[in-house]
C-alpha positions in Angstrom: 181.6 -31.7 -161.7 184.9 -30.1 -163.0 186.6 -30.4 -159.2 185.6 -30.9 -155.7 183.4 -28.7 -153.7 184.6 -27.4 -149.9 182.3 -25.9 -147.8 181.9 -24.9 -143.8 178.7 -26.2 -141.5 178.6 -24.2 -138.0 177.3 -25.9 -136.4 176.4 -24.4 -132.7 174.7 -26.5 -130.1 174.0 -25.2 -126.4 176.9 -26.4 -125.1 179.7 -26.7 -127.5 180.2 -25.4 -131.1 182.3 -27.0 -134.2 183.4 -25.5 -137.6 183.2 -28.4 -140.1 184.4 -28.7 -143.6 182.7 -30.5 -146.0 184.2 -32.1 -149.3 182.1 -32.9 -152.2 182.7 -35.5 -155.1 179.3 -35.4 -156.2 178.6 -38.8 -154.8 180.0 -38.5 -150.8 180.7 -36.0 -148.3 184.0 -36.2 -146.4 183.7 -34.1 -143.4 186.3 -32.6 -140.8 186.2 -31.2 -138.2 188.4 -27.7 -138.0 187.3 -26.4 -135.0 185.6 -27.0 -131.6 184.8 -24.9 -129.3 182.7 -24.5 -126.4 179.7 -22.5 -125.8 179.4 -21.5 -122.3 176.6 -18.8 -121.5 177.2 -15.8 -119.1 175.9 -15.1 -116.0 175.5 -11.7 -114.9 172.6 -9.3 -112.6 170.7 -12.6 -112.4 170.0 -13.4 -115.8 171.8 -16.1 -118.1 172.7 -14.8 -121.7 175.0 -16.5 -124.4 178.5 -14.8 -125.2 178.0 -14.0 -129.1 181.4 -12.6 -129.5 183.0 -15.4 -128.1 181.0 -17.4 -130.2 181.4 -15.3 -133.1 185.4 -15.0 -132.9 185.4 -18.8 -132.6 183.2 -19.6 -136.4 185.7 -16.7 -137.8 188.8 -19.3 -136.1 187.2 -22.1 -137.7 186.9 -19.8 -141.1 190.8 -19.1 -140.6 192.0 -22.2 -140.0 190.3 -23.7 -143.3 191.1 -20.9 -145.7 195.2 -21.1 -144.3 195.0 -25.0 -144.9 194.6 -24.3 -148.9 190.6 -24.8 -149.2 188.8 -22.7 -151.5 185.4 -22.4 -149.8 182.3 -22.3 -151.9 180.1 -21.3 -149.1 178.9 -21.4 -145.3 176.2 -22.0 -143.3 175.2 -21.7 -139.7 172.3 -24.3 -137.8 171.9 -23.5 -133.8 169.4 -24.7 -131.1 166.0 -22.7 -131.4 163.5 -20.3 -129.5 166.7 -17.7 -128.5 167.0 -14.6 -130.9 168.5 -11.3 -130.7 167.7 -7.4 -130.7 168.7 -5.1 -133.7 168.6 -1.5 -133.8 167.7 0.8 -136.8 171.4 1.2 -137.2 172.0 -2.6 -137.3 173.9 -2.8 -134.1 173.2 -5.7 -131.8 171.6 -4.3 -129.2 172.4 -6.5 -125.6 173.2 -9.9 -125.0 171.0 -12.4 -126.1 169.1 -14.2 -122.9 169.6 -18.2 -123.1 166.6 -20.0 -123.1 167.4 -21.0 -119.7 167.2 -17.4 -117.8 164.2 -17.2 -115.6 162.6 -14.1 -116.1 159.7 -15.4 -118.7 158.0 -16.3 -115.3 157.2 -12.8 -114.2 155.3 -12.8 -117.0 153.9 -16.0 -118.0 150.6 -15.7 -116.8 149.8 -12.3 -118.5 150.6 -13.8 -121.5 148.8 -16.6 -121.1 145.8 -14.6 -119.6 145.8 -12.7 -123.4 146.7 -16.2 -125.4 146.0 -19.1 -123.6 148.2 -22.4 -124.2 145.2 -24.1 -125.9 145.0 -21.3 -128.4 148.6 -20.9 -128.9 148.5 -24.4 -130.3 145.5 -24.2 -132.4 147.2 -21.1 -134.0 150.8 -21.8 -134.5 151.1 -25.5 -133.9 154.1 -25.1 -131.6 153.7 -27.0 -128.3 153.3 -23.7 -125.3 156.3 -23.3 -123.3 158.1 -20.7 -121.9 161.1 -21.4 -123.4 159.5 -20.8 -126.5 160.1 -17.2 -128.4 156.6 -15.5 -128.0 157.4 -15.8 -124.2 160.6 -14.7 -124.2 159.9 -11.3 -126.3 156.5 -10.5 -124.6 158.6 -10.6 -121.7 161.5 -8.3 -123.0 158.7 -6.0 -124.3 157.1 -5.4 -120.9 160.1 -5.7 -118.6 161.5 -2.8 -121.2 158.5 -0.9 -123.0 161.1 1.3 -124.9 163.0 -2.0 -126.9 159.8 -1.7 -129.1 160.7 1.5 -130.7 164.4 1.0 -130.0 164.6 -2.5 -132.1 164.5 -2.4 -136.0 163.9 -6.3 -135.8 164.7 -9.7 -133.9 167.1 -12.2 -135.6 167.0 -15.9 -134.5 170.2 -16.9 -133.3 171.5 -18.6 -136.5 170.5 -15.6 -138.8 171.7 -13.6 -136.6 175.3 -15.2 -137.2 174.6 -15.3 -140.7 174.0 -11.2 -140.3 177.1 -10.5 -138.6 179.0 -12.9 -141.3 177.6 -11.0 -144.3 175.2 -8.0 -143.4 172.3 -9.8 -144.3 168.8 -10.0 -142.5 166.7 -12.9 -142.8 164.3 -15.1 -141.2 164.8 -18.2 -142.4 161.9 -20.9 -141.7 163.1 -24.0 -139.9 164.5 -21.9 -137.0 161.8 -19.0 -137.0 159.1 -22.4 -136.8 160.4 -22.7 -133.3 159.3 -19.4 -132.1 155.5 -19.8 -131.6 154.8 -16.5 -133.5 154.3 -18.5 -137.0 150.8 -19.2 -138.2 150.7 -23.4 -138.7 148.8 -22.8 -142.0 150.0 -20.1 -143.6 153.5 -20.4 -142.2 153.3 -16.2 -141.9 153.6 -14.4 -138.9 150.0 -14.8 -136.6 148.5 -11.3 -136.6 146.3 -13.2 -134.4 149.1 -13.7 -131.7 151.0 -10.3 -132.7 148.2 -8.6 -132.3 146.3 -10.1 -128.7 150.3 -9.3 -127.2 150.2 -6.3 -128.9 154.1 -7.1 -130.6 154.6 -5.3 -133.9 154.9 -7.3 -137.1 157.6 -5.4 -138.3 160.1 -6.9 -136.1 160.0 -9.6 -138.0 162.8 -9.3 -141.1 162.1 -11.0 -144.4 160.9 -14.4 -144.4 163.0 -17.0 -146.6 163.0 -21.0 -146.7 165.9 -23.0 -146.0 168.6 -23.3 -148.9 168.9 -20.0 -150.3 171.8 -17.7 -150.7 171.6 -14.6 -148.6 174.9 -12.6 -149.9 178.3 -13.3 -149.2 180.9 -13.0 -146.3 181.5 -9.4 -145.5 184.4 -7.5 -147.3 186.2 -6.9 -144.2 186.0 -10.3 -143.0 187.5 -11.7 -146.2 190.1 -9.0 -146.0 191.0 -9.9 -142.5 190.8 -14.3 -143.1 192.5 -14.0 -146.7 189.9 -15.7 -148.8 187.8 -14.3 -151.6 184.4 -13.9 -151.2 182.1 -16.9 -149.6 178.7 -17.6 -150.2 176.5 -17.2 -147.4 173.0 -19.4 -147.3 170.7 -19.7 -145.0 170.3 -23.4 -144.4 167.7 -25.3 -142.3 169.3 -23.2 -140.0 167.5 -25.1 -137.0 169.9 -27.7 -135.7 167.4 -30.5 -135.8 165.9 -29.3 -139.0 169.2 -29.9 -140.1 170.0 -33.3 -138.6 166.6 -34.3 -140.1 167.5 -33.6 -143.2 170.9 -35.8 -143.1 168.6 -39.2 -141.9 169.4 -41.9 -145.0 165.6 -42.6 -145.0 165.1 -46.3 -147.2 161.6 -45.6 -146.7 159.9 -42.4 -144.5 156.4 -44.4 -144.6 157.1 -46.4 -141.3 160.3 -44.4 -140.0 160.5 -42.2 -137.5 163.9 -40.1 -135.9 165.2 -39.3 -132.4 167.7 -36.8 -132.6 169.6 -37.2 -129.4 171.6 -34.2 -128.5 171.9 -31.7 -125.2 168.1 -31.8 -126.3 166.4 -35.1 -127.2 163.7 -34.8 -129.8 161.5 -37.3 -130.8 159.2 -37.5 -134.0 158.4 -38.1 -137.6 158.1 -36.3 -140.6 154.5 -35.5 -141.8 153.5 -33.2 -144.9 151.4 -30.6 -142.7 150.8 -29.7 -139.1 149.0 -31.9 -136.9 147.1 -30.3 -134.3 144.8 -32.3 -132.5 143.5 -32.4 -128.7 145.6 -35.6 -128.7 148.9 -34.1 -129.9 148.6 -31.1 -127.5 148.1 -33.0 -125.1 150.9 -35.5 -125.3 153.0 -32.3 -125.5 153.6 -32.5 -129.2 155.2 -29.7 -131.3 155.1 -29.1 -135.1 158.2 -27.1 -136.6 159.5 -26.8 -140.0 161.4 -29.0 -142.4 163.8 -28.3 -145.5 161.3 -28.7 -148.5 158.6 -27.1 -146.7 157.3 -30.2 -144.6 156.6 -30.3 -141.0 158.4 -31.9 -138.3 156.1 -33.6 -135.3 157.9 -34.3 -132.3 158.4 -33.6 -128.7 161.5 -32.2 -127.0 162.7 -34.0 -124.3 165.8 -33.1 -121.6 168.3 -35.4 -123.1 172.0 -35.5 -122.6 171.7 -32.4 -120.5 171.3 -34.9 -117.8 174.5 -36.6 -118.3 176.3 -33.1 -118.9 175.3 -31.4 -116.0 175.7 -34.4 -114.0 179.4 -34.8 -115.7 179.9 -31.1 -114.6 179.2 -31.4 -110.8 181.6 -34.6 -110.2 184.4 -32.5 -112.2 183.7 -29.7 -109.9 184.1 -31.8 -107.2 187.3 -33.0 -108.2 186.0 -36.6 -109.9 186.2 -35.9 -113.3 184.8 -38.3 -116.0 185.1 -38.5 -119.5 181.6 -39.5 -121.6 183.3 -42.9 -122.4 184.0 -43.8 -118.7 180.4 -42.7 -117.9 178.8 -45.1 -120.6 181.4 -47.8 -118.9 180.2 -47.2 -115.3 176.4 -47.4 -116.4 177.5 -50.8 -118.6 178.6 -52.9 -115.4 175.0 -52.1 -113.7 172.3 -54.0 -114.0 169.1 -52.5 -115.5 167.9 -49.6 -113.5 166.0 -50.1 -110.3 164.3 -46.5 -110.2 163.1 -44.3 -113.1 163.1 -40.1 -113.0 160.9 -38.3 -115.9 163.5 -36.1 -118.0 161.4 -33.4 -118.3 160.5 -32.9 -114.8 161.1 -29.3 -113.9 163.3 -30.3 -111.4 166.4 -31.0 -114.3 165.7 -28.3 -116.5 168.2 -25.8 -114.5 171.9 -25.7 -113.8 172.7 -27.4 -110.4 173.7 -30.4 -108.8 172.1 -32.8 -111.3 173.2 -36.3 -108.8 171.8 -34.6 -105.9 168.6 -34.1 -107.9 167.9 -37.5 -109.7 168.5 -38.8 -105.6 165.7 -35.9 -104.8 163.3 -37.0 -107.1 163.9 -40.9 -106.5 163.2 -40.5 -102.9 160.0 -38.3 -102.8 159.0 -40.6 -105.9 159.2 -43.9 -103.4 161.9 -45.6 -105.4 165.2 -46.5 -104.3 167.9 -43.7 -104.3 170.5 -44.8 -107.0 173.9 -44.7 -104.4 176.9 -45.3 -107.1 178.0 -43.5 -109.6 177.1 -46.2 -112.1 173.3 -46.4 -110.3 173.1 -42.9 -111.1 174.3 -42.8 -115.1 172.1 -46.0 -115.4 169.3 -44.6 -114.1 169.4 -42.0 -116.6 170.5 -44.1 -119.7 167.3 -45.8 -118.8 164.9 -43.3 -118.2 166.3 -41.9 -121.5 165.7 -44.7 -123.2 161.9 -45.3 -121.4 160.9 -42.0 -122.3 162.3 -42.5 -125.8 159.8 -45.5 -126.3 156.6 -43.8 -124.4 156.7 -41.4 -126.8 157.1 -43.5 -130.0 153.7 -44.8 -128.8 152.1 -42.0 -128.1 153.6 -41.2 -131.9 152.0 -44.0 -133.3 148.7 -43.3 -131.6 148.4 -39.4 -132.6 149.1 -40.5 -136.5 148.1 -43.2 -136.9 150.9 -45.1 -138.4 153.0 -48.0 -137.0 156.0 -47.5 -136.6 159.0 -49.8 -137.7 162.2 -48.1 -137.4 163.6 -45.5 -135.7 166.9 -43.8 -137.2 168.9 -42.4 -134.3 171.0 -39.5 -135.4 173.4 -37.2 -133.0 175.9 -37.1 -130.7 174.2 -38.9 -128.4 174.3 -42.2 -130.8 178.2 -42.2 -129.4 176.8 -43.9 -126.5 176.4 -47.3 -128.0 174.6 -48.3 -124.2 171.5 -45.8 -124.8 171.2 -46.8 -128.6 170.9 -50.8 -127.4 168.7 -49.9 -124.7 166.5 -47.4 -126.9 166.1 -50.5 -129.0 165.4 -52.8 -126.0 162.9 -50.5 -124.4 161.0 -49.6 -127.7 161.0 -53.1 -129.2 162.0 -51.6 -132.7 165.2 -51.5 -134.5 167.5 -48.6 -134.5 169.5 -47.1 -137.2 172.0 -45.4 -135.8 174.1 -42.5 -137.9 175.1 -39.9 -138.7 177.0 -38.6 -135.8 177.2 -35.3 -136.8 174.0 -35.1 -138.2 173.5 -31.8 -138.2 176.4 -30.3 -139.5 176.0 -33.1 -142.4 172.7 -31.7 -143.3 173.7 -28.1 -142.8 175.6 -29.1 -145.9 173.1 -31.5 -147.7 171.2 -28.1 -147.9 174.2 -26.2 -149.1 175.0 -28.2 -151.9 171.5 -28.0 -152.8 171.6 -24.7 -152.8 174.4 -24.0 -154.9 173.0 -26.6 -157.3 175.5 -29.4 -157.1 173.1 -31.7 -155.4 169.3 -32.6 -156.2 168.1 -33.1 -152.7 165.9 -36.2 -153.6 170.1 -37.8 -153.5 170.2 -36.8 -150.3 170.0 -40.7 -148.4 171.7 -41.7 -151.0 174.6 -39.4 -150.7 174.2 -39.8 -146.8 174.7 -43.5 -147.2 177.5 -43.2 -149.1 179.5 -40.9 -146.5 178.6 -42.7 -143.2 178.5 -45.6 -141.3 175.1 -46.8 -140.0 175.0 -49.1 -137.1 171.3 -50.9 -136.6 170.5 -52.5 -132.6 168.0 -54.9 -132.6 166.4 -55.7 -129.8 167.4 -58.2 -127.3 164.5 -60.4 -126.7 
């Protein structure tokens, strides 16, 4: 390579967002972070909706701030949580707010969808694990709350190509992220005119269909007239945050290996070269979505450190703020954790008072009602880390395979206390790294892209750039 290559990862989680530059020797990537930000939805008429022009003047302040530093920027790409997407009109204006996955008015509908498409079938047809969270929901509910968004839309764009649009005029579906949505055949990875057409949803509102790692156009004229660079590469990465964070794991070995990405959002799984859709995975609440290079991701999503957040949130609002670290210290002077809550009880998927329900669910639950404040992060960290190994198991029983290591990648490796006890609870060792595993593979996938990087280098580039911590556990 004749000099270094810089390039931005936004990287947009659902509760905070960074801008993140990326420099490339052709053996490592140093990142840096430019910009964080937060990503707070909206309330408003009773429904819960994410602020995209908030969130869209922050990437162009991250944009800024690396282009008046000096860096000539190759390219950009943008990876966000999945399932939310929003409406385009004929004339390409963004039409509404999009809803956050959150907002409750999928219920009113549920059971007519499912009435036309029951869970079962959902499964057998797209792979993806029903729930209403999930895309297909969330537009047949849109369609019949509003009959008149059907002629009104030109298309939906997923919520990272939909930043990718408004950066560079450019509709796309790319596949990681569009994998999430439940409207994706599991064999043919096209949209189901099976499920399009019992919901009666028109086709067309999907845009073109691309796979992860390809150049989409460039940032709009406009834009680089208003930031002072010349013109930036846009590609379409595995714009789902956790098809990007898989894609940064330093496998030595995927036979054997399998991930937890541990974010707002835990998921668990493994890489496997096609769907797996069995009675057993359904029900174990499995999911298939996919992977940069065209393989499939198996895994279950699990309420992760949405538990700790929200929880963080209500003592701050009560005037007892916490930073994560003190948390992590509080939960390290307990003792293991006398009573156990199941993440993905209905009862923590919502905002609220978080303490007030983990003491809820201990009590009608028989189990002693965590008192402290330490009680209560332990009880977490350990049901975290208990639900963690449970599903490794039920991994290892759906595939097939033992499992031997588990790489930990994420935020949520920070905590050193859940990585120890992930590795204590599961009895396997953890390999813990990269931190900020998704940006790292938003660029992986870049670099790829622009042909500076064969991706089959990607561990070994991975390993090169970060620091891997492995727990063992304590026996």
């Amino acid at each position: 390579m004749s000099k270094l290559k810089k390039l931005l990862a936004v990287d947009l989680g659902a509760s905070s967002g960074r801008v993140i530059l990326g420099t490339y020797d052709g053996s490592r990537i140093v990142t840096e972070e430019l910009h964080r930000f937060a990503n707070t939805p909206v309330e408003a008429g009773g429904h819960l909706y994410w602020n995209v022009p908030e969130l869209l003047k922050e990437i162009k302040q991250g944009i800024l701030l690396a282009v008046q530093a000096g860096n000539e920027i190759a390219s950009l790409s943008v990876d966000t949580w999945g399932v939310d997407y929003g409406f385009v009109d004929h004339a390409g204006k963004l039409l509404n707010a999009p809803h956050h996955y959150r907002d409750q008015r999928v219920g009113k509908y549920r059971a007519r969808l499912e009435e036309l498409l029951p869970p079962e079938e959902q499964f057998r047809l797209t792979g993806n694990q029903p729930d209403p969270i999930n895309t297909v929901y969330q537009l047949f509910a849109d369609l019949q709350e509003d009959p008149m968004l059907q002629e009104q839309v030109g298309h939906i764009l997923m919520m990272p190509d939909l930043f990718l649009y408004l950066l560079s005029g450019a509709s796309s579906a790319e596949r990681t992220i569009l994998s999430t949505s439940g409207l994706l055949d599991a064999v043919t990875g096209e949209p189901s005119s099976e499920v399009f057409g019992r919901l009666g949803i028109p086709t067309r509102l999907i845009p073109p269909r691309v796979e992860a790692g390809i150049a989409i156009g460039t940032l709009r004229p406009e834009l680089c007239a208003k930031l002072g660079c010349g013109p930036i590469r846009v590609i379409a990465g595995a714009s789902h945050d956790t098809a990007s964070a898989v894609a940064s794991i330093p496998y030595a070995d995927k036979d054997g290996a399998a991930f937890i990405s541990c974010g707002t959002w835990s998921l668990v799984g493994m890489e496997t070269k096609a769907p797996v859709i069995t009675p057993l995975s359904y029900e174990y609440g499995f999911t298939n979505e996919g992977c940069c290079g065209n393989g499939n991701r198996l895994l279950k999503n699990i309420t992760g450190l949405w538990l700790l957040q929200e929880t963080r949130r209500v003592w701050a609002e009560a005037g007892e703020a916490l930073s994560f670290s003190e948390m992590t210290a509080l939960a390290g002077k307990e003792g293991a954790a006398q009573s156990f809550i199941e993440p993905n009880d209905p009862l923590f998927s919502t905002p609220g008072d978080m303490p007030g329900r983990i003491a809820e669910y201990c009590r009608s639950s028989g189990q002693r009602v965590p008192e402290t404040k330490g009680a209560i992060l332990r009880t977490i960290l350990d049901s975290l880390a208990k639900s963690y190994a449970s599903t490794l198991q039920e991994l290892e029983e759906i595939t097939g395979t033992r499992i031997r290591k588990v790489h930990m990648v994420g935020g949520g490796i920070q905590n050193k206390l859940l990585c120890q006890l992930t590795a204590d609870a599961s009895g396997r060792e953890i390999i813990a790294g990269p931190v900020e595993a998704s940006a790292l593979g938003n660029l992986l996938v870049q670099l790829a892209a622009l042909g500076e990087l064969d991706f089959s280098r990607a561990a070994e580039v991975v390993g090169a750039s970060e620091t891997l911590t492995v727990y063992r556990p304590n026996k």
